[in-house]
N, C-alpha and C positions, 0 to 999 in steps of 0.2 A: 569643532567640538571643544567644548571647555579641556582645561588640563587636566591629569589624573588629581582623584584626593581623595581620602577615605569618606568614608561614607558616614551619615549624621545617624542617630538612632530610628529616624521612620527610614531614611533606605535603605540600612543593612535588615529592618525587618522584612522590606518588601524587596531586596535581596534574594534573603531566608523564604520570605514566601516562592519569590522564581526560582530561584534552585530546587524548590521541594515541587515546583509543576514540571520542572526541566526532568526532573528524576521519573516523578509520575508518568509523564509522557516516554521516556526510556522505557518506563518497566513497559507498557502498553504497548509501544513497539514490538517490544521483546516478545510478549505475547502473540502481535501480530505476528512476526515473522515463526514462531512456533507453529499456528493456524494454517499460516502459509503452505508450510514444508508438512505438515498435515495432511492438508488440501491436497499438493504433490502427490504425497505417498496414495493417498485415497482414488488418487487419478492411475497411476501406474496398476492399481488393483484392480481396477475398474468396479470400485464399493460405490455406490452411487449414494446409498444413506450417509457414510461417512462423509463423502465431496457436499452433501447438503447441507449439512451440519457444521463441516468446516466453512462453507459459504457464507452459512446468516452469522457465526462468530465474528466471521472478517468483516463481515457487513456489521456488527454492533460497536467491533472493536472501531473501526474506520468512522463510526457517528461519534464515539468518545474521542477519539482523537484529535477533530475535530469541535466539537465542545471545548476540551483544556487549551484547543491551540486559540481558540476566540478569548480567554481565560488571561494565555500570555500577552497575546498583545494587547490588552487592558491594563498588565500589570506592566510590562513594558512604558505605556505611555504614560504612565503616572509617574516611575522611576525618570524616564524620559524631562519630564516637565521639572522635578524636582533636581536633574542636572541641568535645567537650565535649556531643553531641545522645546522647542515650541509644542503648541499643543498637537496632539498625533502623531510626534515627530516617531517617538519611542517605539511606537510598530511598525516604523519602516527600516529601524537596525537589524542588524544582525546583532547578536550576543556577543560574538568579539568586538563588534563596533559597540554594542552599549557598555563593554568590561573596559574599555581605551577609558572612560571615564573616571573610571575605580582605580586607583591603589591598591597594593597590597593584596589583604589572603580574601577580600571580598574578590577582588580582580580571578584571581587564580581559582579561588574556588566556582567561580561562576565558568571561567572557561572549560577546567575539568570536567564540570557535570554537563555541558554543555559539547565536549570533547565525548563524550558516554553516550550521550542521545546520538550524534551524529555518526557515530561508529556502527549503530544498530540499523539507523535510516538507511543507512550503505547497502548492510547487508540484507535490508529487508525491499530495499531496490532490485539487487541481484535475484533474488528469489523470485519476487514477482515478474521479473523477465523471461524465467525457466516456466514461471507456470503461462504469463505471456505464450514465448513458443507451444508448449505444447496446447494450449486450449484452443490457438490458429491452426493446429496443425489434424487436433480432434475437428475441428468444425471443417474443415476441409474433407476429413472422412465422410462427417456426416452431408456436407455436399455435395458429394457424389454418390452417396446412398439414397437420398431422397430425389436425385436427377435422376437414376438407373429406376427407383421405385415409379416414377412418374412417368417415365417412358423419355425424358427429353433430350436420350443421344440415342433414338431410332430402337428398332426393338432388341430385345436383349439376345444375344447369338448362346449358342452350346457347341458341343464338341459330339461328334457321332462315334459307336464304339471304335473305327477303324480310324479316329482322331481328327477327322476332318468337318470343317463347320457346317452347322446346319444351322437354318434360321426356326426358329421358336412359336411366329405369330406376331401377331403386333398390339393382342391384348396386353394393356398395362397392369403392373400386380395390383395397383390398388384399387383398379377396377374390378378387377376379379375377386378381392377378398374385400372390400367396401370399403 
């Protein structure tokens, strides 16, 4: 990589521009992870319209986030080129590796906001691993609900009133109710 140097008036714009997508992308995390811890709460209550609602949010937020992230690496490889990195080189930095470039408060300002996005990502990782486990662990319920519903671990047993088992039949319930 070239040495650090300040930056010429088109790159501290397109600086100015990635800062304000590095920001954007922040805020939109932020919101994901909001949605997220939504979705959570909405599962522990078992709200099913709320888990739905919080689903297509996440699902909208995750398409935008994805749109500004095509966004940066555009702008990335133009800043890229204009240091001197070959062409496409700029979207395969990292933002510390493209601030090593920069001098001064373009440097530092770029890794702060930069430093604010990846604080959120973090936390918007842990979240998603809480709702991870729990959605494995609901769908494991509903795995042996629809096993026991089907008949496919042998017919379902009961208890007679003296506590000892009796067997049931071997029709399956959703034979019985269609």
């Amino acid at each position: 990589m070239n040495q650090p140097r300040p930056a010429n008036g088109t790159e501290r714009q397109r600086l100015a521009d990635l800062r304000q997508l590095l920001e954007t992308l922040r805020g939109l995390h932020q919101q994901l992870l909001e949605t997220i811890e939504r979705k959570l709460a909405a599962m522990r209550r078992a709200d099913f319209e709320a888990l739905r609602v919080a689903t297509m949010q996440e699902q909208q937020l995750v398409h935008s986030i994805q749109e500004r992230e095509g966004l940066r690496r555009q702008l990335a490889d133009l800043l890229g080129q204009q240091l001197g990195l070959p062409a496409r080189g700029g979207r395969t930095l990292t933002v510390a590796q493209l601030a090593e470039c920069l001098a001064g408060p373009a440097r530092q300002g770029l890794l702060e906001t930069a430093d604010a996005l990846r604080a959120v990502m973090n936390q918007v990782v842990q979240v998603n691993r809480s709702a991870e486990a729990v959605t494995r662990r609901m769908l494991e319920h509903f795995e042996a609900i629809f096993a026991s519903l089907a008949g496919l671990h042998g017919p379902a047993g009961a208890y007679a009133g003296n506590g000892g088992a009796v067997g049931v039949g071997t029709q399956r319930i959703l034979e019985t109710v269609g």
